[in-house]
C-alpha positions as CSV (number, residue, x, y, z in Angstrom):
1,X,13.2,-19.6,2.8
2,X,10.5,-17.4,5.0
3,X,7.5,-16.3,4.1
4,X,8.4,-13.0,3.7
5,X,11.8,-13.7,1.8
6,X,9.1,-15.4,-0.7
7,X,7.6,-11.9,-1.6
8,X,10.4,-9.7,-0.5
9,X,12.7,-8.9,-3.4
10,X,11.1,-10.5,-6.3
11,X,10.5,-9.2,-9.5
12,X,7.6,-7.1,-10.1
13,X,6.9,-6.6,-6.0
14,X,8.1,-3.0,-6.3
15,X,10.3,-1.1,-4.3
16,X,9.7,1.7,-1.9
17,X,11.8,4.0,0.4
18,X,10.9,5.5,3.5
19,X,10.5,8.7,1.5
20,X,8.2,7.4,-1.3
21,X,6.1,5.3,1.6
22,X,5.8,8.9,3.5
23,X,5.0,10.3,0.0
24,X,2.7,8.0,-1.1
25,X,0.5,7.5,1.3
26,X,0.8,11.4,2.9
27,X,1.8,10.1,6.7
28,X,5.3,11.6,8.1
29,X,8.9,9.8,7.8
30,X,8.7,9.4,11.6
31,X,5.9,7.2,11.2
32,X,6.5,5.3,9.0
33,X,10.0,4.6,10.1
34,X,8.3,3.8,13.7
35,X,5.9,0.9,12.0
36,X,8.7,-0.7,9.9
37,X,11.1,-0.9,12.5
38,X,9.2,-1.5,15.3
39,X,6.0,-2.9,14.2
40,X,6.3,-4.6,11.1
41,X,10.2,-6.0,11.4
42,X,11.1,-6.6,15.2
43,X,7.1,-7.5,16.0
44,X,5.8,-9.6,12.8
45,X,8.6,-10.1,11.2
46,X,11.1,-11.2,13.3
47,X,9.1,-12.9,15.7
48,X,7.3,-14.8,13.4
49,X,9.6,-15.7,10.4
50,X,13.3,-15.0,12.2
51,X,13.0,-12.2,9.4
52,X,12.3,-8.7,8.3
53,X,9.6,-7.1,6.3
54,X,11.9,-4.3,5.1
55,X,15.4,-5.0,3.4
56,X,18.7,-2.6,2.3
57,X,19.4,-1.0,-1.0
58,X,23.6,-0.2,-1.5
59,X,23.5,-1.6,2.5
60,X,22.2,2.0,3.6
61,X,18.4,2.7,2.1
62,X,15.6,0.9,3.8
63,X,12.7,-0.7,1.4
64,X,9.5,-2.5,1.6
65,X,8.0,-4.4,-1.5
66,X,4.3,-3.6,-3.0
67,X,2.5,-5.6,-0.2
68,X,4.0,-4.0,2.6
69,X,3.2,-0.9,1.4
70,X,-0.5,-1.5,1.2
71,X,-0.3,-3.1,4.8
72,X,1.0,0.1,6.0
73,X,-1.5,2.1,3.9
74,X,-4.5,-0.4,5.3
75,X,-2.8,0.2,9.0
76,X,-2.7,3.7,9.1
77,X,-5.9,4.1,8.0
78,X,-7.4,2.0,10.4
79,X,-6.3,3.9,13.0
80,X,-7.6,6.5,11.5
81,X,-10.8,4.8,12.3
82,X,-9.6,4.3,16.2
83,X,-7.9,1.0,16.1
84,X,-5.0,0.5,18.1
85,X,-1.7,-0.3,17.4
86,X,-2.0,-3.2,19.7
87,X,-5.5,-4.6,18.5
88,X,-4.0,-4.3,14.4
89,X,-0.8,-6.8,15.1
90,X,-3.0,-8.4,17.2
91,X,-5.7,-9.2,14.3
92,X,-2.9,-9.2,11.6
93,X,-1.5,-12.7,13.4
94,X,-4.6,-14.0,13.7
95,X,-5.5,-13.7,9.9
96,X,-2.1,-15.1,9.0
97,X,-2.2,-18.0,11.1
98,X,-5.6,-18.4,10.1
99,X,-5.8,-17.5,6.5
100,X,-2.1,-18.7,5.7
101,X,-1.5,-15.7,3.4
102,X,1.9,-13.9,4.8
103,X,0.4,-10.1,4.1
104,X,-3.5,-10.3,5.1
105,X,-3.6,-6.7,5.2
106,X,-3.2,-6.4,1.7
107,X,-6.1,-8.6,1.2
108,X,-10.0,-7.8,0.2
109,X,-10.7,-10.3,3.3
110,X,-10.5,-7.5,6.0
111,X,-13.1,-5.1,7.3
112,X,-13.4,-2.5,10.2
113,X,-16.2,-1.1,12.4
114,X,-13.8,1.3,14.0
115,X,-13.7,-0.6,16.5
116,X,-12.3,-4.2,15.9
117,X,-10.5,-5.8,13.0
118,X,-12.3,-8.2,11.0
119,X,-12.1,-10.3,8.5
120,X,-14.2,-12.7,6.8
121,X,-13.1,-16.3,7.0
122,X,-15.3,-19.5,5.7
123,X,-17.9,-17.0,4.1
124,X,-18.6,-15.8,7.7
125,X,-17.4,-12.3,9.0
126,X,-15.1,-13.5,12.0
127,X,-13.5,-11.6,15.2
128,X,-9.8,-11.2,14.1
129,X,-8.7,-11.7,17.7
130,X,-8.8,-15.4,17.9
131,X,-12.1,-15.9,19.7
132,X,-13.8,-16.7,16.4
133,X,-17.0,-15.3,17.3
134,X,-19.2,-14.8,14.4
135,X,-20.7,-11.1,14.8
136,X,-23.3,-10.1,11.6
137,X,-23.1,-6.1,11.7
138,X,-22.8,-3.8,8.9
139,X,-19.3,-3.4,8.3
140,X,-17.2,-0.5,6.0
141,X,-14.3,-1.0,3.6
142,X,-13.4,2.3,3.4
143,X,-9.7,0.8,3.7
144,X,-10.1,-0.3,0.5
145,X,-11.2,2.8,-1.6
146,X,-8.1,2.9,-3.2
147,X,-7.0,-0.3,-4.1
148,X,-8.0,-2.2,-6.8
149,X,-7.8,-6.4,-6.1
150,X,-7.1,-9.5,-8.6
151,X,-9.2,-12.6,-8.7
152,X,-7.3,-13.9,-5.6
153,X,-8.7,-11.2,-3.3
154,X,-4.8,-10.1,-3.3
155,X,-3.9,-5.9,-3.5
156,X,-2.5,-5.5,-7.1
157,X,-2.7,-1.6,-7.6
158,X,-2.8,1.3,-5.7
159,X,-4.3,5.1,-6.8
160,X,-2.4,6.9,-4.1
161,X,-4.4,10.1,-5.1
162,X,-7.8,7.8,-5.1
163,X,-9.6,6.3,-8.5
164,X,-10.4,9.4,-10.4
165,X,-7.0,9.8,-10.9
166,X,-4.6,8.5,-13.6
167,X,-2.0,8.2,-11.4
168,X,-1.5,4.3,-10.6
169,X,0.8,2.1,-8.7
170,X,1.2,-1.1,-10.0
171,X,4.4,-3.0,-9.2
172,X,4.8,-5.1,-12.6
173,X,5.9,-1.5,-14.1
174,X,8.5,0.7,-13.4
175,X,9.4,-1.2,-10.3
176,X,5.9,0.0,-8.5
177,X,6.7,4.0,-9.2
178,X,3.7,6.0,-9.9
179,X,2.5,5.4,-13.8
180,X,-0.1,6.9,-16.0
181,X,-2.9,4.4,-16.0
182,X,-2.8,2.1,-18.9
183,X,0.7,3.3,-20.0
184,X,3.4,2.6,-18.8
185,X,5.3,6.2,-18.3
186,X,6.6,7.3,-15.2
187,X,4.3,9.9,-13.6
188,X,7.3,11.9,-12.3
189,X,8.6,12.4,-16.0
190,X,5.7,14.1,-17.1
191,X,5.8,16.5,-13.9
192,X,9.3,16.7,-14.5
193,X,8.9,18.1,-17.9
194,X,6.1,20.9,-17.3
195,X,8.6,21.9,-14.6
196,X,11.3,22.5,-17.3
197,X,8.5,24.7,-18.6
198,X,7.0,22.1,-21.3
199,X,3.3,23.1,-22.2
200,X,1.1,20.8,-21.3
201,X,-0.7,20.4,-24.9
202,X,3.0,19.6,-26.3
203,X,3.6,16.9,-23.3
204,X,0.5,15.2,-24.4
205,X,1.4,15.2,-27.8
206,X,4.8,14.1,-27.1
207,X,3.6,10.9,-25.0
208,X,0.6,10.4,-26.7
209,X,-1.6,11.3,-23.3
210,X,-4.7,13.0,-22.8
211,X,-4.7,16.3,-21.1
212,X,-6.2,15.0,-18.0
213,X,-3.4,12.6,-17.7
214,X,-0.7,14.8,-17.6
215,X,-2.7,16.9,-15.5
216,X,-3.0,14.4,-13.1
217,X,0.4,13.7,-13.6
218,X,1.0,17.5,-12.0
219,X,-1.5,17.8,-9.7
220,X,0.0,14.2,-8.0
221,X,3.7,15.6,-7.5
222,X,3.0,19.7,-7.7
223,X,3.4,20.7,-4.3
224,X,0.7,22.7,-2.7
225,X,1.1,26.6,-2.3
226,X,2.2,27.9,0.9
């Protein structure tokens, strides 16, 4: 079994469309579509493992699991920060073959200076491009504002709309969908409702949720105004 089969379709690794990756992290279809196929599956993936990062639901929907998703999240925003395409898979096989953990982007372990990828490695901070030359600068995590890690320096939620929110990923519930933190109730349920025209005050009641968690539930899903 490869690596990524290990993590691919397991229980509690979440599920994600195309749409709900575009959703969640606010980049285009296009996109998205472009670093799955391309990127993640034909130039990680297959090369590396004979395997995909992405898999089929009813043979037709593409899906990546929880990991995947904060890969992409961690990629786009570091080219955000002027990385290129080219110098992130480059990095991201260095840190696998030299961390052994199959999604390093979803780990705590790397670092930008908008320049290079990083990543620390033996408690030093080490040039993800193979050379291995130690370089002490101040570096930024900004990739990691809006993820929240376990003990093993491994991504295990996600606030999509950043840490003041309610809103939480977490793939142990409701396969990874969008949750009211510390509950486990679909986020989109409570939007759904006040669109039905449920008061708000009655919502919270009904759920037992505090006004700002419904109103975060809204804010997340209501679209903006034209």
């Amino acid at each position: 079994m490869s690596t990524t089969t290990l993590y691919k379709q397991q229980l509690g690794s979440g599920i994600y469309t195309i749409p709900d990756v575009s959703y969640l992290l606010g980049i285009p279809k296009y996109k998205v579509r472009r670093y799955i196929n391309e990127y993640w599956n034909e130039r990680l993936g297959k090369k590396f493992f004979n395997e995909t990062y992405s898999w089929s639901l009813d043979n037709k929907i593409k899906a990546v699991n929880f990991y995947t998703l904060i890969e992409l999240y961690t990629c786009f925003h570091l080219q955000e920060l002027g990385v290129t395409p080219k110098e992130i898979l480059k990095s991201r096989t260095a840190m696998v073959k030299d961390l052994k953990i199959p999604y390093p982007f979803a780990s705590d372990k790397i670092l930008s200076d908008g320049k290079k990828i990083w990543f620390e490695f033996k408690d030093s901070i080490v040039k993800a491009d193979g050379t291995k030359q130690t370089d002490f600068v101040e570096f930024i995590r900004k990739f990691a504002g809006k993820i929240e890690f376990n003990s093993n320096k491994i991504a295990e939620k996600f606030w999509p709309a950043g840490k003041q929110s309610d809103v939480v990923i977490n793939p142990h519930n409701q396969f990874g969908q969008p949750i009211l933190n510390g509950t486990n109730i679909n986020a989109e349920v409570i939007f759904s409702m006040y669109e039905s025209g449920e008061p708000i005050e009655a919502i919270g009641i009904l759920y037992d949720l505090t006004k700002k968690q419904v109103n975060d539930a809204i804010s997340f899903y209501k679209k903006p105004a034209a």
